[in-house]
PASEBA-1860 file (N, C-alpha, C; in nm, 3 decimals):
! residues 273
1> XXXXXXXX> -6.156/-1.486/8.301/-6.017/-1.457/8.334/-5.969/-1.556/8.441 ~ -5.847/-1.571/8.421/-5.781/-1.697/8.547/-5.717/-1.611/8.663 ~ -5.725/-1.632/8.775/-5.670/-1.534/8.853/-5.546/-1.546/8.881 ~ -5.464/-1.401/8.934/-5.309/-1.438/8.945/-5.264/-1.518/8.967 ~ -5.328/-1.565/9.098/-5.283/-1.654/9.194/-5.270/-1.808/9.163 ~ -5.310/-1.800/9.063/-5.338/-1.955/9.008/-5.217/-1.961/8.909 ~ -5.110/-2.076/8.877/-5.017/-2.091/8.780/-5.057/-2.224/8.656 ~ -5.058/-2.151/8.549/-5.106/-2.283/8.435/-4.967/-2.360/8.418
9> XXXXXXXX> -4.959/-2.470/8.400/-4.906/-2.566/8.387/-4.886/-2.582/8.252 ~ -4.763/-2.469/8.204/-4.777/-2.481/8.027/-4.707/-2.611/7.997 ~ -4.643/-2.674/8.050/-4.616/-2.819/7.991/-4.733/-2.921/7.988 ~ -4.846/-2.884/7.990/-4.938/-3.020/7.961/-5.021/-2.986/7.845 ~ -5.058/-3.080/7.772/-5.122/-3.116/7.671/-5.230/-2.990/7.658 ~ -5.312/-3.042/7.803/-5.445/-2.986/7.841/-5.475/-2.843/7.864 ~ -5.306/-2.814/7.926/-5.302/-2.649/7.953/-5.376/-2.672/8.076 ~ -5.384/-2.764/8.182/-5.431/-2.751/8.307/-5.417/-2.660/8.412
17> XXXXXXXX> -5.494/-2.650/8.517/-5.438/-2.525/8.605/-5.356/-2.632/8.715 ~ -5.244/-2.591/8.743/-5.152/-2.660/8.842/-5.231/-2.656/8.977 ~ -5.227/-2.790/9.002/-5.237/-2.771/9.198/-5.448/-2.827/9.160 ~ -5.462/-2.828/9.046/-5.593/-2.885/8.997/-5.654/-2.994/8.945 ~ -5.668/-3.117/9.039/-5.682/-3.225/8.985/-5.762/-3.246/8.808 ~ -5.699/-3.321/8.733/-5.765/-3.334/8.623/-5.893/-3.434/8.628 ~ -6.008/-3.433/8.544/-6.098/-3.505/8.565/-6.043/-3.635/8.564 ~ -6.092/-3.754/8.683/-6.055/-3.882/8.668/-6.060/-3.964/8.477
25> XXXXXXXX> -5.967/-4.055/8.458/-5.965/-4.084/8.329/-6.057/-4.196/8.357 ~ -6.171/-4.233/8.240/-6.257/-4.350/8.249/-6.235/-4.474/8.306 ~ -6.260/-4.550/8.395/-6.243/-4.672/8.368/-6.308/-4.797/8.394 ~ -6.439/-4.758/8.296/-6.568/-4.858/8.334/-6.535/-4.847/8.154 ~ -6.661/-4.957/8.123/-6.635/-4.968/7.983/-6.726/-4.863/7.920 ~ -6.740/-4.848/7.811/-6.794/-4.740/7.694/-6.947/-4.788/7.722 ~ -7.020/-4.644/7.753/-7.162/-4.630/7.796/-7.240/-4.677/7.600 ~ -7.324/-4.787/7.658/-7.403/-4.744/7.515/-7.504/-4.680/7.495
33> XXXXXXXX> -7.473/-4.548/7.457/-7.562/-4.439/7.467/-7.647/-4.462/7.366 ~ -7.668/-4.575/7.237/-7.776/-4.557/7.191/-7.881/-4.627/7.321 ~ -7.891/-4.691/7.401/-7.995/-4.784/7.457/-8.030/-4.690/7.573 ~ -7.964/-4.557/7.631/-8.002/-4.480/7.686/-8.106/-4.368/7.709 ~ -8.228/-4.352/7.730/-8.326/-4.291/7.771/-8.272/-4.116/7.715 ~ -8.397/-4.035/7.645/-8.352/-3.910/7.699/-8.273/-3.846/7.842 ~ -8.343/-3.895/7.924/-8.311/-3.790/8.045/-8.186/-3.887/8.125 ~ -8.189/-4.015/8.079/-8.026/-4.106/8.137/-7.914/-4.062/8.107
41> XXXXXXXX> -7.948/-4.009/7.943/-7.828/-3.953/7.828/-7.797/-3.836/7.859 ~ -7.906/-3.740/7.896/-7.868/-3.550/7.953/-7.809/-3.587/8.067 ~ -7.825/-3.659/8.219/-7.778/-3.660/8.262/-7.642/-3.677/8.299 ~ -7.634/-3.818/8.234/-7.476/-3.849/8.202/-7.369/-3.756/8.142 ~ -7.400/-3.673/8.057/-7.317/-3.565/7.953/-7.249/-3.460/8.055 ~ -7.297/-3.427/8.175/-7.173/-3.356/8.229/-7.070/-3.352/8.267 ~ -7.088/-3.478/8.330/-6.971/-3.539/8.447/-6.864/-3.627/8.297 ~ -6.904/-3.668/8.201/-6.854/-3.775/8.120/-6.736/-3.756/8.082
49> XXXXXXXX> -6.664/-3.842/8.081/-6.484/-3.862/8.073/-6.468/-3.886/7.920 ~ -6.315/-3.867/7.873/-6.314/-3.812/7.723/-6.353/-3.962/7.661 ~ -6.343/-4.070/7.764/-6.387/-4.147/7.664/-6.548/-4.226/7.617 ~ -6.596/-4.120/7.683/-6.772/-4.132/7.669/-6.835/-3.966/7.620 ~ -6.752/-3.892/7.650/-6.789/-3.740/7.601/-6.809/-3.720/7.471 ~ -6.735/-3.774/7.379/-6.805/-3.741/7.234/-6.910/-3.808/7.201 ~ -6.896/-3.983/7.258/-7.041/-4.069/7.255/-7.169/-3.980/7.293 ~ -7.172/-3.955/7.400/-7.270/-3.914/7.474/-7.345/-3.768/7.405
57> XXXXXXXX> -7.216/-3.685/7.375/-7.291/-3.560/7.270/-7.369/-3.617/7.126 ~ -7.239/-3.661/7.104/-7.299/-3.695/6.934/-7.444/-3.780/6.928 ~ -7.460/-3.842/6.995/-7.602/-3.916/7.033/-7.729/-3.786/7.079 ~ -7.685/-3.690/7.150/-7.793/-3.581/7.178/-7.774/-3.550/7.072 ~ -7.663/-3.514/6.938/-7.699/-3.404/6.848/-7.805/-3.505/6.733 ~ -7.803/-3.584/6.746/-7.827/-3.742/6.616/-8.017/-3.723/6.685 ~ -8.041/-3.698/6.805/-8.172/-3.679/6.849/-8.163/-3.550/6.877 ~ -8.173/-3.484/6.862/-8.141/-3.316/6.810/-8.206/-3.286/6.924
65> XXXXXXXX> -8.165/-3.288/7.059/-8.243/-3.304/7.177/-8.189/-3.176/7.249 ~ -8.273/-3.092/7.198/-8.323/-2.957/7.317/-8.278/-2.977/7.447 ~ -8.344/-3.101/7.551/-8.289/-3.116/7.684/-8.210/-3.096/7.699 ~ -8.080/-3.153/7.630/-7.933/-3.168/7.618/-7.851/-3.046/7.646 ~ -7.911/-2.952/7.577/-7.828/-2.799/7.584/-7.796/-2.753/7.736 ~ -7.881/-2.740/7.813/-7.747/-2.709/7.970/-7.663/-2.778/7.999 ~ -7.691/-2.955/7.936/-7.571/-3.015/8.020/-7.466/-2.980/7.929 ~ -7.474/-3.001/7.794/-7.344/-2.930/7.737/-7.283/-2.830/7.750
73> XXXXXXXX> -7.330/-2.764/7.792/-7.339/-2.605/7.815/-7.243/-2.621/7.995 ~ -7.275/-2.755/8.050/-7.192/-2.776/8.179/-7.115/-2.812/8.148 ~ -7.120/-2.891/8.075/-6.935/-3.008/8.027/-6.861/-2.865/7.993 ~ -6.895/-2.780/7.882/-6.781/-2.678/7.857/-6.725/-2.584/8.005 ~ -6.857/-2.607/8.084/-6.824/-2.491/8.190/-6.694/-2.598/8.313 ~ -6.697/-2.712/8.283/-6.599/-2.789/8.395/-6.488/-2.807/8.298 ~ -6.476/-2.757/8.222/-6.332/-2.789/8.135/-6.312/-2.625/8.142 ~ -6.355/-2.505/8.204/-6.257/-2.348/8.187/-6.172/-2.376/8.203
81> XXXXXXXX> -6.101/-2.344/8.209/-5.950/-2.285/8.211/-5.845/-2.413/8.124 ~ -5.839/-2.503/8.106/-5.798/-2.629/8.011/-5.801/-2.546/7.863 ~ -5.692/-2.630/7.852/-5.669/-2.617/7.693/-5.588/-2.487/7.649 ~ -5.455/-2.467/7.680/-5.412/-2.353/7.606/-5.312/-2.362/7.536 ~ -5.288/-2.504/7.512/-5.215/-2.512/7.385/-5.293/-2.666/7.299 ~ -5.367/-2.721/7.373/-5.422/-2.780/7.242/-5.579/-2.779/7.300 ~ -5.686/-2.820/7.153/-5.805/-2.813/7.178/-5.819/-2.924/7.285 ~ -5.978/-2.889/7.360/-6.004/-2.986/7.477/-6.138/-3.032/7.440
89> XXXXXXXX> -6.107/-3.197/7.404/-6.200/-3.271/7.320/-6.335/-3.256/7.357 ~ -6.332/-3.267/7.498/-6.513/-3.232/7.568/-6.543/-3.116/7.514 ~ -6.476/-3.000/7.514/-6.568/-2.908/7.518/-6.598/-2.885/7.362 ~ -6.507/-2.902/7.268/-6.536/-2.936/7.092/-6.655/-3.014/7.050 ~ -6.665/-3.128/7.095/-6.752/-3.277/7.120/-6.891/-3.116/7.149 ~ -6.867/-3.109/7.272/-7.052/-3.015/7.323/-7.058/-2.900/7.212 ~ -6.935/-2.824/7.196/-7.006/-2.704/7.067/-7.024/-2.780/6.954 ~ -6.990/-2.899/6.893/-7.014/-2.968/6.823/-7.167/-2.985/6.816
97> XXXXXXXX> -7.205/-3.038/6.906/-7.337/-3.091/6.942/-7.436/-2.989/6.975 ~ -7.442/-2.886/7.005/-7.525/-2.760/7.019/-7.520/-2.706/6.895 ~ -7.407/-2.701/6.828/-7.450/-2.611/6.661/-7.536/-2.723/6.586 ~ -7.500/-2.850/6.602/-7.623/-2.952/6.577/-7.771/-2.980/6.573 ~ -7.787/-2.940/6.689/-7.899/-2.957/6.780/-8.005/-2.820/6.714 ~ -7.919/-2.690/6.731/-7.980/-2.565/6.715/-8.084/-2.522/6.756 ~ -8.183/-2.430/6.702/-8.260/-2.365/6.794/-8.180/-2.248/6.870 ~ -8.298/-2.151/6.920/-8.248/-2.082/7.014/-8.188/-2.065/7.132
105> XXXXXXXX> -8.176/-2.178/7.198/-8.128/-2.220/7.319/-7.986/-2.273/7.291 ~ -7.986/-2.311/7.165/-7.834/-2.322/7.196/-7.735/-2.237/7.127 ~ -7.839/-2.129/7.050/-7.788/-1.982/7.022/-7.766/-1.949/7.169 ~ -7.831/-1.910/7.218/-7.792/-1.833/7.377/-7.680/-1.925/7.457 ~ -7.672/-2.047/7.442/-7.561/-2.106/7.533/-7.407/-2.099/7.449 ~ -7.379/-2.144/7.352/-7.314/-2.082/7.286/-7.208/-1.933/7.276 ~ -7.350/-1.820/7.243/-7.269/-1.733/7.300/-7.236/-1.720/7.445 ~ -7.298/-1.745/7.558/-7.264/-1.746/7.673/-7.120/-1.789/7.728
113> XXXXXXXX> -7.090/-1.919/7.656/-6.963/-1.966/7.674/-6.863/-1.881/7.600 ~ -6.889/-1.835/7.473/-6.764/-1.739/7.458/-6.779/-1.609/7.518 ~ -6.912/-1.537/7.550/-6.859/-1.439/7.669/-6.828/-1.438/7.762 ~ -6.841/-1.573/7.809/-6.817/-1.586/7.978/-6.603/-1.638/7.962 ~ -6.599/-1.635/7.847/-6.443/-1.739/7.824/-6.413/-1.868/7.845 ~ -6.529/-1.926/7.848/-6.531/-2.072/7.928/-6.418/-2.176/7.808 ~ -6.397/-2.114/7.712/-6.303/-2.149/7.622/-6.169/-2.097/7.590 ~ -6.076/-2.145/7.572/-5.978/-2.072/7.556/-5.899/-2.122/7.427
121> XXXXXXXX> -5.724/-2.052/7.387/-5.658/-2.141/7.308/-5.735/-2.199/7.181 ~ -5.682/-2.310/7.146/-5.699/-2.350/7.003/-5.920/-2.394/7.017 ~ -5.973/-2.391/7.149/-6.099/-2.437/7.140/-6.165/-2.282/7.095 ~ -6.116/-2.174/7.125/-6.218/-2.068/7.077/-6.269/-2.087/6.933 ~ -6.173/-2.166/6.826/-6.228/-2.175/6.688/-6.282/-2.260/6.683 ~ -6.337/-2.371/6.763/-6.455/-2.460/6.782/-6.581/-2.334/6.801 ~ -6.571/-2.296/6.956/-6.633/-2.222/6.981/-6.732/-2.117/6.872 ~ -6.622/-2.034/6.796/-6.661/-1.905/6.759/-6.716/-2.009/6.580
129> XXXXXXXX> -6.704/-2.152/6.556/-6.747/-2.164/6.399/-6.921/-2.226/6.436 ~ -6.920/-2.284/6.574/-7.001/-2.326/6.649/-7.152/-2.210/6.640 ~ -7.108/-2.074/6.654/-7.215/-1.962/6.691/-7.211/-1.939/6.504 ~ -7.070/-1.954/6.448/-7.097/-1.865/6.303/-7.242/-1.961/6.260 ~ -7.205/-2.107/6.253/-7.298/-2.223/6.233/-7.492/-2.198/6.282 ~ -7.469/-2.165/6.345/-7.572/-2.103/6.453/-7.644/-1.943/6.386 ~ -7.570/-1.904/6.350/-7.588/-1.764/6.299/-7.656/-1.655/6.420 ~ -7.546/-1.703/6.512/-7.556/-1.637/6.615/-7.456/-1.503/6.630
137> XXXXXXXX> -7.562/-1.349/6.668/-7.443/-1.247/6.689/-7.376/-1.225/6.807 ~ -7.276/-1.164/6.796/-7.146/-1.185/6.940/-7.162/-1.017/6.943 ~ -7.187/-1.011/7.115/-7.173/-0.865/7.147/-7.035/-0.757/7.062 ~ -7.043/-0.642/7.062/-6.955/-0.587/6.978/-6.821/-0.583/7.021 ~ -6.806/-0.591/7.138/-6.677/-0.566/7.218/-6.642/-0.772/7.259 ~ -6.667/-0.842/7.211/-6.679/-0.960/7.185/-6.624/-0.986/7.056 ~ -6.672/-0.917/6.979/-6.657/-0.976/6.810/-6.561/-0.871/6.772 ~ -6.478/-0.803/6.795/-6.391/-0.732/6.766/-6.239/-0.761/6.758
145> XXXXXXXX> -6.238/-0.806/6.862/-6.090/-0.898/6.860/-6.075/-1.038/6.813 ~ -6.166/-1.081/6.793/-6.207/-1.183/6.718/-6.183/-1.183/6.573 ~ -6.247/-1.059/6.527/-6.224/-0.968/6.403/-6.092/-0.995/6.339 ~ -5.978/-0.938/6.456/-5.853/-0.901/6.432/-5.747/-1.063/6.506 ~ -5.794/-1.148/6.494/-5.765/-1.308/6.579/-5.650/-1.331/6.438 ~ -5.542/-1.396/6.514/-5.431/-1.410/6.436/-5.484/-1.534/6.309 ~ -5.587/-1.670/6.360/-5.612/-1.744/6.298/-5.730/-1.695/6.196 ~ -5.694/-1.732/6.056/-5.796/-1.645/5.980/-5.942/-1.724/5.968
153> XXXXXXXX> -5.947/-1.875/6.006/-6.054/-1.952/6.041/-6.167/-1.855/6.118 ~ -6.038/-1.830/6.281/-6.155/-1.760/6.341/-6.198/-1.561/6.290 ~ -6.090/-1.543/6.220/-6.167/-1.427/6.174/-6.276/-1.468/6.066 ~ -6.243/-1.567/5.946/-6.383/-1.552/5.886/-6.519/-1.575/5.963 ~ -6.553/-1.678/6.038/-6.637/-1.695/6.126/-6.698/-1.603/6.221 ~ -6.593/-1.534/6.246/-6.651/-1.394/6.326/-6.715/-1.290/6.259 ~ -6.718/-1.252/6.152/-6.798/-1.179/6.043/-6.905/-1.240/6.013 ~ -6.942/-1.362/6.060/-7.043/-1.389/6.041/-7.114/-1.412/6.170
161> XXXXXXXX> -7.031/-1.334/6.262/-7.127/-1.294/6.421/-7.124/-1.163/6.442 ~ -7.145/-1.105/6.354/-7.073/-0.952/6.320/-7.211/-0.892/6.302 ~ -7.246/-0.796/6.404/-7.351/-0.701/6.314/-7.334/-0.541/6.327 ~ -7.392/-0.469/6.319/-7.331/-0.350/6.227/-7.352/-0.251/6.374 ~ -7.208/-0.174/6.354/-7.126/-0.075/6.442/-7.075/-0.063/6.371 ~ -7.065/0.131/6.411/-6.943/0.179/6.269/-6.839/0.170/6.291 ~ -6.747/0.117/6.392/-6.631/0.028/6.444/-6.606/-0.111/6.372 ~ -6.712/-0.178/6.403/-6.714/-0.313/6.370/-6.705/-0.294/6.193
169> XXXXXXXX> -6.811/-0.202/6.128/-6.784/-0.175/5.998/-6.642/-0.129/5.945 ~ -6.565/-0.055/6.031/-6.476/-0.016/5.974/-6.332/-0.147/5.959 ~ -6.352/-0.223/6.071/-6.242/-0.353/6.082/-6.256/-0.442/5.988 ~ -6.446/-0.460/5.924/-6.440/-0.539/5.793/-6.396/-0.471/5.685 ~ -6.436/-0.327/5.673/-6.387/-0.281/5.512/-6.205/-0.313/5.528 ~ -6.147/-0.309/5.625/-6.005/-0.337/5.638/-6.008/-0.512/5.601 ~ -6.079/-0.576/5.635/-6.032/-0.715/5.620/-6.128/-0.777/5.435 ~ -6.159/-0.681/5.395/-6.188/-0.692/5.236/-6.036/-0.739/5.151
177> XXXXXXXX> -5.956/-0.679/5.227/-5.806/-0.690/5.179/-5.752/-0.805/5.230 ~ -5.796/-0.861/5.343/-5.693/-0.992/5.365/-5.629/-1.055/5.304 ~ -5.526/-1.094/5.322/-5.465/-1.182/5.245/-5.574/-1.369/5.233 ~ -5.658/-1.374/5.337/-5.680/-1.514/5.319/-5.823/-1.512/5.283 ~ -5.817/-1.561/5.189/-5.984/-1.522/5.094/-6.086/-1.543/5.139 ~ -6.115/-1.612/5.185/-6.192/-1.688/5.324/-6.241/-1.588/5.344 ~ -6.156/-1.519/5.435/-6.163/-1.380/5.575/-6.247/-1.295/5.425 ~ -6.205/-1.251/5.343/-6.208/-1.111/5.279/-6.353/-1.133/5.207
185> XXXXXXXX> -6.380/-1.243/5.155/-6.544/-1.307/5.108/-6.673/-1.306/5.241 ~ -6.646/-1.333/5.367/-6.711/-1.315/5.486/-6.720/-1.175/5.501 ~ -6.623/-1.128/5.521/-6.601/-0.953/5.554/-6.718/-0.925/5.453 ~ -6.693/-0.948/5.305/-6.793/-0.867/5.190/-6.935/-0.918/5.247 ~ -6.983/-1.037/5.280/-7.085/-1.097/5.277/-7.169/-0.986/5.439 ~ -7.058/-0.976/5.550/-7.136/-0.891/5.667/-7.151/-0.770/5.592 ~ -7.052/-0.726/5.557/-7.103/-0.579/5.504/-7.230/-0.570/5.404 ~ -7.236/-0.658/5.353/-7.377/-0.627/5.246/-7.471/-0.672/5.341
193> XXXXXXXX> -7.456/-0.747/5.458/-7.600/-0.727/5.527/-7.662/-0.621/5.646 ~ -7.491/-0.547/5.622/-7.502/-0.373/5.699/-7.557/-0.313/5.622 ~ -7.545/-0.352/5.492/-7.603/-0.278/5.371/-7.482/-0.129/5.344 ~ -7.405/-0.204/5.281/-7.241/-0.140/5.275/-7.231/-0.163/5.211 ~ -7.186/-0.061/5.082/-7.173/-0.072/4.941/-7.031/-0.072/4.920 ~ -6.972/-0.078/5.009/-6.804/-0.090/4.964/-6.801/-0.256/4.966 ~ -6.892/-0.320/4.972/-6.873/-0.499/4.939/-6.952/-0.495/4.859 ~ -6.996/-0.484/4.756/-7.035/-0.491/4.627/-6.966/-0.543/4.541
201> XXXXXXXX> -6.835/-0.485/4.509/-6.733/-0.575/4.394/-6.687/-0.709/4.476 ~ -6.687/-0.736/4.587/-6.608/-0.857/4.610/-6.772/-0.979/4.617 ~ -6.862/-0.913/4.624/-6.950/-0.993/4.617/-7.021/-1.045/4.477 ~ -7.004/-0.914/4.411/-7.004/-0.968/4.265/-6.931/-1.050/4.172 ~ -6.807/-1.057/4.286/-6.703/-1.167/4.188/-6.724/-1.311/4.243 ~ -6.812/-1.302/4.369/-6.803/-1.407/4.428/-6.980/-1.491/4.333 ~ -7.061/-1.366/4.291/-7.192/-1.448/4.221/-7.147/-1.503/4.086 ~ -6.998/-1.407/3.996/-6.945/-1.445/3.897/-6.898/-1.559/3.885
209> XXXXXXXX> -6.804/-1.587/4.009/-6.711/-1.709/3.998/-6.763/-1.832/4.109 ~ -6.800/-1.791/4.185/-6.799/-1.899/4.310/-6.997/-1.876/4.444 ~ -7.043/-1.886/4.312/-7.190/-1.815/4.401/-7.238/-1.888/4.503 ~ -7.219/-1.779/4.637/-7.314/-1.912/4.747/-7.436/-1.868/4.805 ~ -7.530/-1.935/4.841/-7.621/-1.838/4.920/-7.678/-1.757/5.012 ~ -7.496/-1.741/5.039/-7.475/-1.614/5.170/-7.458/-1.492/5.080 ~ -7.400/-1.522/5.015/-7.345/-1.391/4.895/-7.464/-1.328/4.815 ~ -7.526/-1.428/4.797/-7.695/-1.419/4.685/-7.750/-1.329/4.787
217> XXXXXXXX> -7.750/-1.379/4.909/-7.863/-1.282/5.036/-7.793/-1.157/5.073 ~ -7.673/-1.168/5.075/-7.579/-1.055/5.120/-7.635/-0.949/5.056 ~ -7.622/-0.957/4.907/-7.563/-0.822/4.799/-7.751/-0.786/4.788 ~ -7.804/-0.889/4.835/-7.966/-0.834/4.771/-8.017/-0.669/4.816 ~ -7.960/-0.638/4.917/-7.959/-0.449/4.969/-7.903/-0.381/4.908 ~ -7.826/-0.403/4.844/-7.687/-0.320/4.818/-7.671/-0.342/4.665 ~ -7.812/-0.404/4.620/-7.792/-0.448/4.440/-7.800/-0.307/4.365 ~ -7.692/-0.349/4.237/-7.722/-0.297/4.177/-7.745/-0.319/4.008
225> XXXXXXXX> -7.738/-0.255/3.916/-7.795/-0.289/3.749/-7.684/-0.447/3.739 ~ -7.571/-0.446/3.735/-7.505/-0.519/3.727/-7.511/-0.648/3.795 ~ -7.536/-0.604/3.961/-7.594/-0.741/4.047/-7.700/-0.807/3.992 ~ -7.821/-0.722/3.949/-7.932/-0.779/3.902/-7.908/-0.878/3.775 ~ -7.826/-0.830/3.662/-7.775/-0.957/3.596/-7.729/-1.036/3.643 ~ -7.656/-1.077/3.702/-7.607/-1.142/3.764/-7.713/-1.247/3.836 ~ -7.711/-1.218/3.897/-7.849/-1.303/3.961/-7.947/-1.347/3.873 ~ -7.983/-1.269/3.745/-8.064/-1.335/3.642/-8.018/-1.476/3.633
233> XXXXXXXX> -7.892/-1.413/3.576/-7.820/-1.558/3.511/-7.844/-1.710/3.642 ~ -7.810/-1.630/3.766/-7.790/-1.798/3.874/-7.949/-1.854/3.850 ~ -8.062/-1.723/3.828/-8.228/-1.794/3.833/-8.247/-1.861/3.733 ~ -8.181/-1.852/3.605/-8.212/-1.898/3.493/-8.137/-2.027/3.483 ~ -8.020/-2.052/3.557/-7.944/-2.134/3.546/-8.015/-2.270/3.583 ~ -8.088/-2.274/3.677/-8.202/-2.414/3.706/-8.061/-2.516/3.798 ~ -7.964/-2.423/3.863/-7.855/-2.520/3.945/-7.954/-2.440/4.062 ~ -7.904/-2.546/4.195/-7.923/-2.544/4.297/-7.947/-2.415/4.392
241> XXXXXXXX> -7.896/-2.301/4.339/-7.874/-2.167/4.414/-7.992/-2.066/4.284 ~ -8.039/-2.107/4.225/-8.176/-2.073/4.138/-8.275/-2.005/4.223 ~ -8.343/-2.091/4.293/-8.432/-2.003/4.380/-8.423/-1.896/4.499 ~ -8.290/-1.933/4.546/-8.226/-1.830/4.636/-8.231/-1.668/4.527 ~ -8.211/-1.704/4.363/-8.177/-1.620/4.324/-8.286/-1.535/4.283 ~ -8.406/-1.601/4.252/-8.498/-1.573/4.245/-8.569/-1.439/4.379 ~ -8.529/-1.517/4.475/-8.594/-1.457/4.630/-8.507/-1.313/4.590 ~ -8.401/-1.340/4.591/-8.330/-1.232/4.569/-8.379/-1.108/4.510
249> XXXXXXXX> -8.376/-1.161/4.334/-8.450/-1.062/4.282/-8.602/-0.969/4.326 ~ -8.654/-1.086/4.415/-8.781/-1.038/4.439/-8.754/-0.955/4.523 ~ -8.675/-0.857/4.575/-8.686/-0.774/4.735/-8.608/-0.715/4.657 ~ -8.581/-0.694/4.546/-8.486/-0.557/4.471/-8.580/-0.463/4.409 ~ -8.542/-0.376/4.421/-8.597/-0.230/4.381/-8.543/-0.198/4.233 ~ -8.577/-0.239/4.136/-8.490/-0.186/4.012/-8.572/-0.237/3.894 ~ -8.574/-0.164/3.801/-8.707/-0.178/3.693/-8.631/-0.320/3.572 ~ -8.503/-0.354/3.605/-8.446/-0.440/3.568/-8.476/-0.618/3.605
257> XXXXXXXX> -8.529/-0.604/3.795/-8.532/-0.693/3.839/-8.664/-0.714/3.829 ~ -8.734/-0.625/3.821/-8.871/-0.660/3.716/-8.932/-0.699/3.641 ~ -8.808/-0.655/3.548/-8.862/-0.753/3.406/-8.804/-0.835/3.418 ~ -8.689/-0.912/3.479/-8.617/-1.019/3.493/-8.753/-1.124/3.568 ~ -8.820/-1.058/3.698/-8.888/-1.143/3.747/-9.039/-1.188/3.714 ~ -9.079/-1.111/3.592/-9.148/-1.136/3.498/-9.131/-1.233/3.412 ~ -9.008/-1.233/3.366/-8.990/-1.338/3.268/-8.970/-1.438/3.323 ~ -8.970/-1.465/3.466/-8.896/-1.606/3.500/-9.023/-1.689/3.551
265> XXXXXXXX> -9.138/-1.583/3.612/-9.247/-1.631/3.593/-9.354/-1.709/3.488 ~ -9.332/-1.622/3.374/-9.390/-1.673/3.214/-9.283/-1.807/3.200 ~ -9.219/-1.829/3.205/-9.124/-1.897/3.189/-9.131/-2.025/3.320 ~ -9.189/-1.994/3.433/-9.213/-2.108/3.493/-9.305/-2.240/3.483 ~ -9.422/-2.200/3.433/-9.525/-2.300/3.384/-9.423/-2.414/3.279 ~ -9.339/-2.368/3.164/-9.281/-2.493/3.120/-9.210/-2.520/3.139 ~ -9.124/-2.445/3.284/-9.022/-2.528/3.322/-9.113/-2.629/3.404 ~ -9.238/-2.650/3.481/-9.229/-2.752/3.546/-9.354/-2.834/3.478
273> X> -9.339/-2.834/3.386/-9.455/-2.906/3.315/-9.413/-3.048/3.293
END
């Protein structure tokens, strides 16, 4: 939260806090961060001006460098309060580079910055696609208004930081209806991993028409005679989402997905012969 006493400066770009110097603008030439050392490159990434800040991340995410995660995790924390009417390139550039990087450490920093608010304005949908990327969950009283976020970007993304409260359940079976398909395919996909059978039909249209392998993993709790065809067909199909479909079948309970996973076995020796 920004305190009263402080006035934002809605005429700037940055959404700065008035009476708050902005970080000095660069004016040495462009660091070449490939010739830079691990620990030259972490260091540098906090303090770094917009015109070495994306260099400097994108080079930790390209060496998928673990070290890296607090200082990014600082660059977002010296840009709070910035940005409330347009995104603020540093701190995009570091969630950029931490959903990159991944691992657990930059699951935990991640969410940290959106509970702490260290983001605001148009950067929370950096932020919040940053943790979806991550498959990181957002406390419940966190992911709720998020849920209900005017931009439907950041509501689909938030269903996929969504885990199960019968609150939180009840805001997705409402957003099954969205108008923006996006949102209403995410919504189905958390609920089948609440194991919520009211996303069943939207997930079955999604293995019919548009199968991904969030949807394949989603509905695998919540299958039923009909899912199990379904999924035959993606295992048999020998496209790319085949073995997802396979896994699938294998953790279903149904004398259908049985003999389905029987046959795909007999049937494997000449497919890879």
């Amino acid at each position: 939260m920004i305190a009263s006493d402080v006035q934002l400066d809605l005429f700037s770009a940055a959404g700065a806090k008035r009476g708050v110097a902005e970080p000095p603008a660069a004016t040495a030439p462009p660091v070449a961060v490939d010739a830079l050392d691990d620990t030259t490159l972490v260091t540098a990434i906090p303090e770094a001006g917009l015109a070495d800040a994306s260099r400097l991340t994108a080079e930790a995410a390209r060496r998928h460098l673990t070290a890296a995660v607090p200082a990014l995790e600082r660059l977002c924390q010296r840009f709070a309060g910035f940005g409330l009417a347009q995104p603020v390139p540093e701190q995009v550039a570091a969630l950029d580079a931490l959903a990159e990087i991944g691992g657990p450490e930059s699951v935990e920093a991640v969410v940290r910055i959106i509970i702490k608010g260290l983001v605001q304005g148009p950067t929370v949908g950096a932020a919040i696609a940053a943790a979806a990327r991550l498959g990181a969950s957002l406390p419940a009283d966190t992911v709720l208004p998020l849920l209900r976020h005017s931009d439907p970007r950041v509501r689909a993304d938030a269903c996929r930081c969504a885990r199960f409260r019968p609150d939180i359940a009840a805001v997705l079976s409402d957003l099954l209806q969205d108008l923006h398909q996006e949102v209403a395919d995410q919504a189905a996909c958390a609920l089948g991993r609440m194991g919520q059978t009211e996303a069943r039909p939207t997930l079955q249209r999604l293995l019919r028409d548009a199968p991904t392998a969030e949807a394949i993993d989603a509905i695998a709790d919540i299958a039923d005679e009909e899912t199990v065809v379904l999924l035959g067909r993606i295992a048999r199909s020998g496209a790319d989402l085949a073995e997802a479909a396979r896994n699938a079948l294998a953790i279903i309970d149904h004398p259908l997905a049985t003999h389905l996973r029987d046959a795909l076995d007999k049937a494997q020796p000449a497919d890879t012969a």
